[in-house]
N, C-alpha and C positions, 0 to 999 in steps of 0.2 A: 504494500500500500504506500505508494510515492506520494504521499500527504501528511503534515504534521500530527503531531498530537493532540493540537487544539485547531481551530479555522478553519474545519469540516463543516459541510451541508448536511445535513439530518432533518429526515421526515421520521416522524415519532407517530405513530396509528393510532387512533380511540387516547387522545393526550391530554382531553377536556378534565382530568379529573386520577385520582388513585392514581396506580403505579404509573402510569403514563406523563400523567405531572409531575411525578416523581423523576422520571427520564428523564421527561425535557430538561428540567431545572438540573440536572447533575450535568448533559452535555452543554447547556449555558454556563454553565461553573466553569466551564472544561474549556470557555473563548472559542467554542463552535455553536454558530448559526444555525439554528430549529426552525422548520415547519412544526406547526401544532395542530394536527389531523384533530376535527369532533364531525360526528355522523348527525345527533341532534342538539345535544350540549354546548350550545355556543356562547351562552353568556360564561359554564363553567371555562368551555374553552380559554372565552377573553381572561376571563383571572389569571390563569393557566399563563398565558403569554404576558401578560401583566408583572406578572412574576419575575419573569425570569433577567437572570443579568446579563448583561452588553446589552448588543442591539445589532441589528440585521434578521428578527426572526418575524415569521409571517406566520398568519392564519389560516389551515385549508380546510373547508365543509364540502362533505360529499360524502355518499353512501358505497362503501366498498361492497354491500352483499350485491352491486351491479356492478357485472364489467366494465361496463361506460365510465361507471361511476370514482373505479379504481383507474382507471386512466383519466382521469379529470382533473384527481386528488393527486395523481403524480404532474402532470403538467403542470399543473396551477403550484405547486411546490415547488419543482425544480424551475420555474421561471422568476418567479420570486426568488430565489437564493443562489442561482446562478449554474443550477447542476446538483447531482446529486453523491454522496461520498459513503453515507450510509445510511440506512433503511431499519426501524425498529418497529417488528409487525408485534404489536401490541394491543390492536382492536379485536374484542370476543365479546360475546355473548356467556350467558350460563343462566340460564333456565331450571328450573326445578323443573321432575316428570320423571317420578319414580315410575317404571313399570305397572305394577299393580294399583296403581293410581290416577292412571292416564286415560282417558278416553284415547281411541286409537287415532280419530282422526286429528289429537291436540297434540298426539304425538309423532305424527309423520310431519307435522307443521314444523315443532320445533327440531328438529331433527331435519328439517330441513335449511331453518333459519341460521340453526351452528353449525351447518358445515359451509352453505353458504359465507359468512364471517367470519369463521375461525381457521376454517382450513383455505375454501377457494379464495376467501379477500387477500389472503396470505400469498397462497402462490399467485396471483395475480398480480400482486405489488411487487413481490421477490422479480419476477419477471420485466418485469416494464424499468425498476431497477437497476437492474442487475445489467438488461440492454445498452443502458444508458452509462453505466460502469464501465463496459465493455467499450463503449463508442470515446469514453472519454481517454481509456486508455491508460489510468492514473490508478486502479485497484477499487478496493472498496471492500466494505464488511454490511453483514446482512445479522442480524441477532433476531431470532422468533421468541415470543412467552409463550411456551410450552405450560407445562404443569406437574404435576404431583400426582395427579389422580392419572395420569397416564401411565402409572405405573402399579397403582395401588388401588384403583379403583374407583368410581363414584356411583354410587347406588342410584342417590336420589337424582343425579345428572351424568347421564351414563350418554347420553351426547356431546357431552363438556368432553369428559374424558377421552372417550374415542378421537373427538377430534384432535384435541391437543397430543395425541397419542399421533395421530396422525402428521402433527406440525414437526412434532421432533424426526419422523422418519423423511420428512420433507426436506427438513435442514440438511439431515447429513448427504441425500442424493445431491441435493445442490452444491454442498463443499465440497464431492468428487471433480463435478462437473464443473465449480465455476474457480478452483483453484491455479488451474491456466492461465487466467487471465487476471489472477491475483485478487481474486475476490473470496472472503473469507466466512466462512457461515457458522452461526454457532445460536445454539439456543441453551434457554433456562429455564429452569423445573422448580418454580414456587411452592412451597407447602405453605401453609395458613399463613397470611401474614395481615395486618393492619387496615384497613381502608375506609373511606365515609361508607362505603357500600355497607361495610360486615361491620360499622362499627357497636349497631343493635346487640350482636349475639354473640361479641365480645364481653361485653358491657351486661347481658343479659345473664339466666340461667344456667345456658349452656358453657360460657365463657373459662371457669373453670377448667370442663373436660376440654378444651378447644387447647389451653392454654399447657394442659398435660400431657399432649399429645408430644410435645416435646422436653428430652430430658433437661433443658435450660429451664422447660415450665414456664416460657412465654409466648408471643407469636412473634413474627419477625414484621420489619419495618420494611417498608416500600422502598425508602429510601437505603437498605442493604441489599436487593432487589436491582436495582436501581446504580450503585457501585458496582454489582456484578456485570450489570450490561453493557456502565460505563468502558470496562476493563476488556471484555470479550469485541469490543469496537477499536478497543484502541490496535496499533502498528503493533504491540508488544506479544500481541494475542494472538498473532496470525498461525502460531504450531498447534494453537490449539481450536482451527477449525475442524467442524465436523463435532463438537464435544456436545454433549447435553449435562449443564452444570446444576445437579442439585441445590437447591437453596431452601431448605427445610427444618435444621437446625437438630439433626438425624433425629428427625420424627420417625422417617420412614429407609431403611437402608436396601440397595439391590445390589445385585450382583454383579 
């Protein structure tokens, strides 16, 4: 990656809010220029960019569960910032629809709404990217949010899972395929962590067992989340394309 360690273009996906503002604001720490992708969250958006430090970062609104949509959300980014250096698919869905609870028809919907967003918004951005890496000639890195339950399970969102299950085996075909050209892919495997989303049942009944689920006996921070992605971007990271990096605080251990 023939590109500093700071003064990269960065499109950040679903960045109105949680982990995603957490990104942005870590590669603005970092003196590289954000895109701040929101699908409907656009006031959360603007806080979001409001935020963050330097300057040269724009605003992109568009629906990536449409083609068009993901090609709209990359041009309107990489025109604004001058090109694109690296790419953080961080836009998903996650739906409750436990099996035994689902009408079938509420569940072929959503089940179809998460692979739509989680999986094809993903390669579709990776893609359009990635092209654009390649055209520039200069390398690039590509980081997915994968997950936890792609490994372990989710009962009650067992289309979360799958997909992001899916995004991790996505990652590493790409870091076969786009390491020629000096483009580096890596993703990372969140277990519980923090966010306004989950801050209810943190905060709730369940919060406890949530919280024991790790032998530290707390949940992790967006913003450690958020360092991992920054790092897996940066020039230092490049040997370790193709990795899917646990971040769960060995809640959960694999082989």
């Amino acid at each position: 990656m023939n590109v500093t360690a700071s003064g990269r273009r960065v499109l950040v996906s679903g960045a109105a809010r949680g982990l995603g503002r957490a990104v942005a604001r870590a590669f603005a720490s970092n003196g590289d220029r954000v895109a701040v992708h929101f699908g409907s969250r656009e006031e959360e958006a603007r806080t979001t960019l409001a935020s963050l430090e330097g300057s040269g970062h724009t605003l992109v609104g568009g629906d990536l569960a449409e083609p068009a949509g993901a090609v709209a959300v990359m041009d309107a980014a990489t025109e604004a910032l001058g090109g694109i250096d690296v790419l953080v698919n961080n836009a998903a869905v996650n739906i409750r629809h436990p099996l035994a609870e689902t009408p079938y028809e509420e569940w072929v919907a959503v089940w179809q709404r998460h692979v739509a967003v989680n999986l094809l918004a993903t390669a579709n951005l990776s893609h359009l990217a990635a092209r654009r890496m390649i055209d520039q000639g200069r390398g690039g890195r590509i980081v997915n949010i994968g997950s936890r339950g792609a490994f372990r399970g989710e009962p009650d969102h067992p289309a979360y899972g799958a997909t992001k299950a899916a995004v991790h085996a996505l990652g590493q075909s790409l870091a076969v395929s786009l390491a020629p050209y000096g483009i580096a892919v890596a993703s990372v495997a969140p277990g519980f962590f923090a966010t306004e989303r989950v801050a209810p049942r943190v905060a709730g009944p369940e919060g406890e067992a949530i919280r024991a689920q790790s032998p530290f006996g707390r949940v992790g921070s967006a913003e450690e989340v958020a360092a991992a992605v920054l790092w897996l971007a940066s020039p230092a990271a490049e040997w370790s394309s193709g990795t899917i990096l646990d971040l769960n605080g060995a809640s959960h251990l694999r082989s």
